[in-house]
Backbone as JSON, one array per atom type, in Angstrom:
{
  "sequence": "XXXXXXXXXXXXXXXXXXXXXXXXXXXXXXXXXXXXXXXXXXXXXXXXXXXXXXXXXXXXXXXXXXXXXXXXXXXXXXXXXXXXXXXXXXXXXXXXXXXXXXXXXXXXXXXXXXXXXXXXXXXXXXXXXXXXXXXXXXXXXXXXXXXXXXXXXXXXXXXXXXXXXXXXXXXXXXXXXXXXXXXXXXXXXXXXXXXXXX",
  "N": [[198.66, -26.78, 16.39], [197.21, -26.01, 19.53], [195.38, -25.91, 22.43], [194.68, -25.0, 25.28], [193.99, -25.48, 28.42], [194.85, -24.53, 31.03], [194.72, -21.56, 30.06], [192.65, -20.98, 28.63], [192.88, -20.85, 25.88], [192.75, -21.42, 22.29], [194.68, -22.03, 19.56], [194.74, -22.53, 16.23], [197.46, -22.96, 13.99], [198.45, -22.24, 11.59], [199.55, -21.93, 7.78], [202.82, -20.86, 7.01], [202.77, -18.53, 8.4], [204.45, -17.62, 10.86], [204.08, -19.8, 12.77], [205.18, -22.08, 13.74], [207.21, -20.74, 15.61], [205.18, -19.37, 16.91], [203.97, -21.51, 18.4], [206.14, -22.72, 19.23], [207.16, -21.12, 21.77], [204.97, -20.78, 23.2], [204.16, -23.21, 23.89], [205.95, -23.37, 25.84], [204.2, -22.42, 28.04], [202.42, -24.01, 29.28], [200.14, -26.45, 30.86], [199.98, -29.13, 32.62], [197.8, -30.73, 31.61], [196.8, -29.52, 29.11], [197.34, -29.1, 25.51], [198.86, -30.14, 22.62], [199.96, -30.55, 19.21], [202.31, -30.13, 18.14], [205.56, -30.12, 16.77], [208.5, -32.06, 16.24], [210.23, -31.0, 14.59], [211.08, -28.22, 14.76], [211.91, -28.13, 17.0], [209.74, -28.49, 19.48], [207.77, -30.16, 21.49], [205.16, -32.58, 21.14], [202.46, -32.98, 22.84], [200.27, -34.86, 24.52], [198.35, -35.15, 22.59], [197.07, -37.18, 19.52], [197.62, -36.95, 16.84], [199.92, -36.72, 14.06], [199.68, -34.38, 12.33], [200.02, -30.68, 12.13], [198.6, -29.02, 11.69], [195.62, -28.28, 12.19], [192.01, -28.04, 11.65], [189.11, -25.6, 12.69], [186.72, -27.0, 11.97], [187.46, -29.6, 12.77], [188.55, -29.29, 15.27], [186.48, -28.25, 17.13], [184.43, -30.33, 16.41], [185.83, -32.28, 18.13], [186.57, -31.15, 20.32], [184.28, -30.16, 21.33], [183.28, -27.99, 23.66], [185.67, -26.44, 24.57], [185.91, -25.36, 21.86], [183.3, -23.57, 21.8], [184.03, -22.33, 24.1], [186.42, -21.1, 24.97], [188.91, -18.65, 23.94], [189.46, -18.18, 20.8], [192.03, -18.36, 18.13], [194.06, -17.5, 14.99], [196.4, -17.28, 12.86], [197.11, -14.72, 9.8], [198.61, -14.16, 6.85], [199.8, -11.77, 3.96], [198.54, -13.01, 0.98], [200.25, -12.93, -1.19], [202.85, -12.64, 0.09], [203.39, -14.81, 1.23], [203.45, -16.88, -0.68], [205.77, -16.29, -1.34], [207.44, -17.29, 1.08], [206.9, -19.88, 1.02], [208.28, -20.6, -1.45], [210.99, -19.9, -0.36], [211.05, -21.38, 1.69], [210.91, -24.29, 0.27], [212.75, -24.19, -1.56], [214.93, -24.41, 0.58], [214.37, -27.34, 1.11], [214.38, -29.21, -0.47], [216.05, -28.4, -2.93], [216.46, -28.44, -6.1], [213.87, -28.83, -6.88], [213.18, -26.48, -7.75], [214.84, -24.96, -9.54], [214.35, -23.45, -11.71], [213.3, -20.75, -10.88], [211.47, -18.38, -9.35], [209.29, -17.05, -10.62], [208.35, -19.72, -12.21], [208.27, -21.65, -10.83], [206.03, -21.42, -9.22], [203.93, -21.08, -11.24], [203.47, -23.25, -12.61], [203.23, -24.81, -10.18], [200.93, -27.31, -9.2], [199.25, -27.02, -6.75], [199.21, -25.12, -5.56], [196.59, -23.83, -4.41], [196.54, -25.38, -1.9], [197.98, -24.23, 0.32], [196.33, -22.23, 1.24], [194.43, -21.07, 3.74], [192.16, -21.06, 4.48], [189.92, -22.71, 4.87], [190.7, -23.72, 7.14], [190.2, -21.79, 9.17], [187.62, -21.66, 8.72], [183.63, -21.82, 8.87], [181.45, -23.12, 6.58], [181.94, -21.44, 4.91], [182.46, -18.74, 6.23], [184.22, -17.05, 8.87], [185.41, -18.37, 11.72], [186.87, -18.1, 14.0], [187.82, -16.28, 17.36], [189.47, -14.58, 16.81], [191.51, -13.22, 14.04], [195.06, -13.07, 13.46], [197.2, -10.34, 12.35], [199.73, -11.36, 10.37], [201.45, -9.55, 9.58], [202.02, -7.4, 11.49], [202.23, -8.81, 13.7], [203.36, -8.69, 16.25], [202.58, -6.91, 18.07], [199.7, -7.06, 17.54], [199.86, -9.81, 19.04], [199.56, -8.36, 21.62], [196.99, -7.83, 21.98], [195.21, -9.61, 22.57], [193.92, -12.24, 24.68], [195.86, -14.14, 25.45], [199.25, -15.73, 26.74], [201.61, -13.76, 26.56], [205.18, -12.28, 26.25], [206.64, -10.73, 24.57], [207.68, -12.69, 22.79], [207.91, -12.81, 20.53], [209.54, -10.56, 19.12], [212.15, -11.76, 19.76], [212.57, -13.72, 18.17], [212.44, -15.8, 15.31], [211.75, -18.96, 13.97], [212.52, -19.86, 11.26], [213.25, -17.83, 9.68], [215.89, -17.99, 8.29], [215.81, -19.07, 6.03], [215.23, -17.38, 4.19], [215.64, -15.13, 1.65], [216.8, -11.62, 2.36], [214.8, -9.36, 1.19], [211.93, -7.55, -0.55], [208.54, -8.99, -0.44], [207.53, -7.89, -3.35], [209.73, -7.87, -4.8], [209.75, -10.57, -6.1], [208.06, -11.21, -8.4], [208.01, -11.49, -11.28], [206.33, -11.61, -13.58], [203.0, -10.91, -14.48], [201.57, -12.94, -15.05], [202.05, -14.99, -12.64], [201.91, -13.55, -10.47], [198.73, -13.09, -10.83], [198.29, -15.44, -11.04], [198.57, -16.36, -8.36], [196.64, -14.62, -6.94], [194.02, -15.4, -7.88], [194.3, -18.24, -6.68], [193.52, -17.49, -4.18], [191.77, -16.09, -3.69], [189.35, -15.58, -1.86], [190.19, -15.26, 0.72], [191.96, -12.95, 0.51], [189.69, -10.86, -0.19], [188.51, -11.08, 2.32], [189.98, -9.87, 3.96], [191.31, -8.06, 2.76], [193.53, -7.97, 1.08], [196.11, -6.69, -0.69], [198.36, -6.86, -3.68]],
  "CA": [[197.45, -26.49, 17.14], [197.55, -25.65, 20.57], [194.37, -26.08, 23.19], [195.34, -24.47, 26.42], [192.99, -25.45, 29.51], [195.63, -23.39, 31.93], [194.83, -20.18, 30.06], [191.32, -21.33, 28.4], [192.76, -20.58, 24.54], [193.03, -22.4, 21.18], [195.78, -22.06, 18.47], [195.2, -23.06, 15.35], [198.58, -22.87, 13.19], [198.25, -21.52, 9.98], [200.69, -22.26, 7.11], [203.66, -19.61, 6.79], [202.24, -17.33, 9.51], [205.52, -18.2, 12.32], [202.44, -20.97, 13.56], [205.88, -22.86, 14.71], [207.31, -20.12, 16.54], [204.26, -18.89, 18.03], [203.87, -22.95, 18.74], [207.31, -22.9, 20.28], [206.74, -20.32, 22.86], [203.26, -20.99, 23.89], [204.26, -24.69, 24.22], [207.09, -23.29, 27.42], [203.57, -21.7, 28.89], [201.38, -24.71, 28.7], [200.07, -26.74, 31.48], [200.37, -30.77, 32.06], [197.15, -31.49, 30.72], [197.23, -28.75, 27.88], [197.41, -30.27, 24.01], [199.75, -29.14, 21.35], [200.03, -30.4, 18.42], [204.25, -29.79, 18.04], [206.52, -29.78, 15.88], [209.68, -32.26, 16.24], [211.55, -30.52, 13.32], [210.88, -27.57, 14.99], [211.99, -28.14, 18.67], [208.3, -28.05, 19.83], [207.24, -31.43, 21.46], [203.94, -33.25, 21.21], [201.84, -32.91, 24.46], [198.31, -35.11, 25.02], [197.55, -35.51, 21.06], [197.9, -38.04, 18.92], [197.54, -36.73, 15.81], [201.39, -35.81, 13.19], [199.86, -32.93, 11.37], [199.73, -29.68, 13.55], [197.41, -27.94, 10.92], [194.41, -28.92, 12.64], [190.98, -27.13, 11.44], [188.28, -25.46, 13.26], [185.77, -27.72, 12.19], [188.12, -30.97, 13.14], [188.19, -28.92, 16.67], [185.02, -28.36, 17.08], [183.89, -31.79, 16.75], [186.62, -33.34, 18.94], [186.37, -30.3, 21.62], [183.18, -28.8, 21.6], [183.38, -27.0, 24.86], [186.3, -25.88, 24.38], [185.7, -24.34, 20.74], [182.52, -22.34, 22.38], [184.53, -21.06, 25.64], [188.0, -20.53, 25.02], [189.35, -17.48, 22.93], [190.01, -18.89, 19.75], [192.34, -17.49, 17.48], [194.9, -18.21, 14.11], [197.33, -15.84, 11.68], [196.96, -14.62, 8.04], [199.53, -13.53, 5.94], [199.09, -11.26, 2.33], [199.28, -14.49, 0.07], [201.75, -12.86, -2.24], [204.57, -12.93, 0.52], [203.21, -16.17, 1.9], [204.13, -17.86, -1.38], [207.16, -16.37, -2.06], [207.91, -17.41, 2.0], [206.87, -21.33, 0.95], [208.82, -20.97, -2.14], [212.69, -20.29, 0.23], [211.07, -22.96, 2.4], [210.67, -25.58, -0.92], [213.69, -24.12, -2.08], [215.52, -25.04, 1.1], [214.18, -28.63, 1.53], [213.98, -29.83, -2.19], [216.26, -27.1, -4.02], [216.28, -29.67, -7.6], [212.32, -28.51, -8.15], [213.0, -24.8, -7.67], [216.15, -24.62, -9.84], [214.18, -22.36, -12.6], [213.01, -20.03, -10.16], [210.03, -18.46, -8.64], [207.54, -17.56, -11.12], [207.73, -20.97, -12.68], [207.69, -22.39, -9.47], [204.52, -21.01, -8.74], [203.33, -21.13, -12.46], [203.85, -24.72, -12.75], [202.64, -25.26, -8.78], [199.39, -27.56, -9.24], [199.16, -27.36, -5.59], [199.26, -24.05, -5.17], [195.72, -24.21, -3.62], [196.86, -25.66, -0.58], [198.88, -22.9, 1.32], [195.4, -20.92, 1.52], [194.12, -21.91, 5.07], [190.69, -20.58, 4.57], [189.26, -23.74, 5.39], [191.08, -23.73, 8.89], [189.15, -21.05, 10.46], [185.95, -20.92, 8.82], [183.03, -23.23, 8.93], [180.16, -22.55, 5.99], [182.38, -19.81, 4.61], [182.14, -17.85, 7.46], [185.53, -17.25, 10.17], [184.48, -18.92, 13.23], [187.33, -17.94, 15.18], [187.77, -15.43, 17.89], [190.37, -13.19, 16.19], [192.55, -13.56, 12.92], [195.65, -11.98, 13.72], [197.69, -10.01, 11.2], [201.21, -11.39, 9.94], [202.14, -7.81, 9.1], [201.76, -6.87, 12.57], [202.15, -9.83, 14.8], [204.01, -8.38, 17.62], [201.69, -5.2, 17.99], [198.54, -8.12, 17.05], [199.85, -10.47, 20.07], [199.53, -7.59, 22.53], [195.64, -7.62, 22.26], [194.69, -11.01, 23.06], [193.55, -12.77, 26.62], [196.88, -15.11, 25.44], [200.57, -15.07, 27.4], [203.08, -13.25, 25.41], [206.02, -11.6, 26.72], [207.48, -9.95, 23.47], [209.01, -13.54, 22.24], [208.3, -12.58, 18.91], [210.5, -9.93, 18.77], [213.33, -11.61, 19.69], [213.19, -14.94, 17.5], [211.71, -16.68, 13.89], [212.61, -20.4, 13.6], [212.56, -20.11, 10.18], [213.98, -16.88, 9.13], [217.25, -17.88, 7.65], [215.43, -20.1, 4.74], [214.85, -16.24, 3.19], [216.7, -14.04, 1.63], [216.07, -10.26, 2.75], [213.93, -8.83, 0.39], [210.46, -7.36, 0.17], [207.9, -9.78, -1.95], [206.82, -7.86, -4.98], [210.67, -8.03, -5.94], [209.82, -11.6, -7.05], [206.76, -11.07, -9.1], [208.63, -10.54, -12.3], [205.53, -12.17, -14.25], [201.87, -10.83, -14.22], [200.78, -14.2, -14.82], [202.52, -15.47, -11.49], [200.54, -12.46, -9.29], [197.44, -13.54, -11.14], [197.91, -17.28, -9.96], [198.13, -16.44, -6.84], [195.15, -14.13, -6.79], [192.97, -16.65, -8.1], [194.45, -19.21, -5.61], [193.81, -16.9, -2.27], [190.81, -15.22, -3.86], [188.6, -15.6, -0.53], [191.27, -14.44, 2.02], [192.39, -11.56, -0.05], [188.43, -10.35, 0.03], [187.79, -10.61, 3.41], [191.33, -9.35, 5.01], [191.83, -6.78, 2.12], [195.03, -8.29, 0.87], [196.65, -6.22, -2.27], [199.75, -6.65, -4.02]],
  "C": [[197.73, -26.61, 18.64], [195.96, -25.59, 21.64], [194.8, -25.74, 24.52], [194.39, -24.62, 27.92], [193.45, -24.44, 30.65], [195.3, -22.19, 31.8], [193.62, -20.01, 28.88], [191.81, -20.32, 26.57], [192.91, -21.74, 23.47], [193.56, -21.45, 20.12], [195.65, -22.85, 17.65], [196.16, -22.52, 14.33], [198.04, -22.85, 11.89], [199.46, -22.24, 9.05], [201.76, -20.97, 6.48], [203.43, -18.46, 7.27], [203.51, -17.38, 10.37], [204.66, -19.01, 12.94], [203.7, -21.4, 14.31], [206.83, -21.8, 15.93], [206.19, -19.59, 17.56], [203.74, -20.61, 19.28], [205.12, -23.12, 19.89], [207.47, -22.32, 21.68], [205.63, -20.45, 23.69], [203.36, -21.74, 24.66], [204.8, -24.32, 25.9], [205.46, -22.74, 28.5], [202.47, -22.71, 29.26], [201.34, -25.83, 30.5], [200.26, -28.7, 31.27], [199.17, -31.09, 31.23], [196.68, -30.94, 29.41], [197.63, -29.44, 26.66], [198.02, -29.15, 23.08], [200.36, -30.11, 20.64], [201.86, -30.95, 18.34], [204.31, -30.21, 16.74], [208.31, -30.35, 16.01], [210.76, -31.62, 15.73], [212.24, -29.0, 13.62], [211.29, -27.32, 16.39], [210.44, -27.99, 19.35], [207.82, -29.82, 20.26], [206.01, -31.77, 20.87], [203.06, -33.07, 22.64], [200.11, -33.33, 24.16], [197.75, -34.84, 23.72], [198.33, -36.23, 19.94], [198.25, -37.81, 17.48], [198.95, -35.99, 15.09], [201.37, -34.34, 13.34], [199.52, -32.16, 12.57], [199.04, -28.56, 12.88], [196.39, -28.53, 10.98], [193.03, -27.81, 12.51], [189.94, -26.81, 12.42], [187.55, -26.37, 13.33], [186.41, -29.47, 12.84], [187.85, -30.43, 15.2], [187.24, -28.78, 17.23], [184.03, -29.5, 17.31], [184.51, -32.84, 17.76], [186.49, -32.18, 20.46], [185.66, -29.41, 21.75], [183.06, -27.55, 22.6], [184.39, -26.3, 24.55], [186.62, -24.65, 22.99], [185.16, -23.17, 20.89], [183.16, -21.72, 23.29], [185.3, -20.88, 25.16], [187.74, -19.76, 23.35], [190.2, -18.0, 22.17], [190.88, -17.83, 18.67], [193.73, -17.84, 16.61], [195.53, -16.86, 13.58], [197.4, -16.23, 10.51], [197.85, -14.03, 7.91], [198.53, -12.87, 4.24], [199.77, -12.68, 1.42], [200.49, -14.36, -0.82], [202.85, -12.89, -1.41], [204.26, -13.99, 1.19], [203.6, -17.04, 0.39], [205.35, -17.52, -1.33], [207.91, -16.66, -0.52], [208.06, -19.21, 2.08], [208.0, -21.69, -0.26], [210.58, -20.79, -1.37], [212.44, -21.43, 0.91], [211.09, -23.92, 2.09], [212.01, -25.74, -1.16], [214.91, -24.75, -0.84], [215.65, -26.84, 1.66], [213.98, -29.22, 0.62], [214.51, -28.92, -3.7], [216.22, -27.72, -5.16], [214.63, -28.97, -7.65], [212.55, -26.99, -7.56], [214.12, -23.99, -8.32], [215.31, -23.3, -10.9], [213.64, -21.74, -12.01], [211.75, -19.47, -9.96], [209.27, -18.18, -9.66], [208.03, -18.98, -12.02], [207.63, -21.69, -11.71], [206.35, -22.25, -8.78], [203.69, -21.06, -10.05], [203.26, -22.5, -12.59], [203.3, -25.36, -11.43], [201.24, -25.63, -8.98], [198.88, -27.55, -8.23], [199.04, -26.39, -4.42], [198.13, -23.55, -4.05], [195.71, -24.8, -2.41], [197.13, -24.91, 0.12], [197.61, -22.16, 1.28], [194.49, -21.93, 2.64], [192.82, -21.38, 5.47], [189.87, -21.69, 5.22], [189.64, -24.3, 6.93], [190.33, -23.12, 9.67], [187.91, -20.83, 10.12], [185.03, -22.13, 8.65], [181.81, -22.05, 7.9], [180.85, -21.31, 5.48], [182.55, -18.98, 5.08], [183.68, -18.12, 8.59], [184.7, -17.26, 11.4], [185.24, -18.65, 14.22], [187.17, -16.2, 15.59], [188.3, -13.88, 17.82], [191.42, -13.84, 14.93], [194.14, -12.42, 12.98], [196.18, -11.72, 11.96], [199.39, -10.25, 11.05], [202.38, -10.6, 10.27], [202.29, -7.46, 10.33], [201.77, -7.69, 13.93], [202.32, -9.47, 16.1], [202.47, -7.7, 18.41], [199.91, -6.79, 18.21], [198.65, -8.91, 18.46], [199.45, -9.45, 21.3], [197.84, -7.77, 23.06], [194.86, -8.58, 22.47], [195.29, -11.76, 24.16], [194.76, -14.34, 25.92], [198.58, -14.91, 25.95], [201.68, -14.65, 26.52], [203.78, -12.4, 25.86], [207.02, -10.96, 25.73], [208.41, -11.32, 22.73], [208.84, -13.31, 20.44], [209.29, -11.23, 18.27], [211.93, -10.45, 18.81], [213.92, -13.28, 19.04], [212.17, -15.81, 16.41], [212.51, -17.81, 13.85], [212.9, -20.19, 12.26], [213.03, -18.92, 9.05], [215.22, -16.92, 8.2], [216.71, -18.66, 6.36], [215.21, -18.39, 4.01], [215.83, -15.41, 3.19], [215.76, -12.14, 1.73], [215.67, -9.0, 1.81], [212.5, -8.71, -0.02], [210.12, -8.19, -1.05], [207.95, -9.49, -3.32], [208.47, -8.03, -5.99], [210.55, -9.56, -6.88], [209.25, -12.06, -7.77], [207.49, -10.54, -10.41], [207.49, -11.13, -13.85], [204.12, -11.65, -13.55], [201.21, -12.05, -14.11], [201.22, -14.86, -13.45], [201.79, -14.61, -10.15], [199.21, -12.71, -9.19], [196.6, -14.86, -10.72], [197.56, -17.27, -8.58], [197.31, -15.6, -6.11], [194.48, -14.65, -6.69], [192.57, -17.3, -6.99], [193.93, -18.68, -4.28], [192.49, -15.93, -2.53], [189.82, -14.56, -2.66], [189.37, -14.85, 0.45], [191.43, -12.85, 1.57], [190.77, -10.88, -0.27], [188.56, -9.98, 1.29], [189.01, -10.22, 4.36], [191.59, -8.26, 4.06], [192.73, -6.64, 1.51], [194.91, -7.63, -0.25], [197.76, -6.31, -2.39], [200.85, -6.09, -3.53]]
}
C-alpha cells in the first residue's frame, strides 16, 4: 500500500497483480512524508507505517485516512483468476516446493485456502468498488498510462518476480475441469464484474 501526499494518490497492492513491482518503483517517486507499506523481501523499504502486511484494504484506509481516501486518486490491479492462481501456484512452488510436488490441479484441488488470493474485499466496501480505477493485469503498461500517477514505462522494463514462472500461457495447466471450476467458484464476484473467462 502506498499513500502518496507528493502526488495526492493511493496504492492498494493486490495479490499477484506485480503490487511489488509497481510498489518498487513508486516507492523511488515518493516524498519524505509519503507512506508505503514495502516490501523487505522485495527490495522496497517501509516508509511512515507501522503496519508488516502491505495488503492493506480500502475500508482499513478509509478509516485510518479519511481525507485522503475522499481526495486522492485511488486505485489497485486485477488479474483473470485463472492465471492468478496458476501465478501463486510457481510462487508456492518456489518457496515451499514439498506441498506442490503432485502438481497443479491438486494443488489447487486440495487448496482450502484458495479463497484468499481473491482481493475483492480490498477495494470494495458493501460489495461495491470504492476505488478510483481497477487497473487491468492484462494490460498494465497501456493501463498505467491513464492515471494522474508517475510512471515512466518501468513496467516494461522489469517484474521482480518473473523468474518463479515458467513461460507458458495459463489454460495449459487446467488439465482438470474440476480445478477451473474451483477456481470459478472461488473468484465468482471478480470474474462478474471485470468479465473474467477462461
Amino acid at each position: 500500500m502506498i499513500i502518496s501526499h507528493a502526488h495526492n494518490f493511493i496504492f492498494i497492492k493486490t495479490r499477484k497483480t506485480a503490487g511489488s513491482s509497481i510498489e518498487n518503483f513508486l516507492y523511488k517517486k515518493l516524498g519524505p512524508d509519503d507512506i508505503c507499506t514495502g516490501s523487505p523481501l522485495d527490495g522496497t523499504p517501509r516508509l511512515n507505517h507501522p503496519i508488516e502486511d502491505g495488503h492493506v484494504s480500502a475500508k482499513w484506509i478509509k478509516q485510518h485516512y479519511p481525507y485522503e481516501f475522499e481526495n486522492y486518486f485511488t486505485f489497485a490491479v486485477e488479474r483473470n483468476p485463472w492465471d492468478k492462481i496458476v501465478s501463486f501456484f510457481y510462487w508456492y512452488r518456489n518457496k515451499k516446493p514439498g506441498k506442490t510436488k503432485n502438481g497443479f490441479d491438486e494443488f489447487v484441488i486440495n487448496n482450502k485456502k484458495l479463497e484468499n488470493l481473491n482481493d475483492w474485499k480490498m477495494y470494495t466496501l458493501n460489495n461495491k468498488v470504492v476505488l478510483d480505477k481497477i487497473l487491468r493485469y492484462e494490460d498494465i503498461h497501456n493501463e498505467f498510462k491513464t492515471i494522474p500517477v508517475p510512471y515512466t514505462d518501468e513496467l516494461l522494463k522489469t517484474f521482480i518476480k518473473t523468474e518463479y514462472r515458467a513461460n507458458r500461457h495459463y489454460k495449459q495447466m487446467y488439465t482438470k475441469t474440476s480445478t477451473k471450476n474451483k477456481v470459478h467458484r472461488s473468484f465468482l464476484n471478480v470474474i462478474d464484474e471485470f468479465t473474467y473467462s477462461f
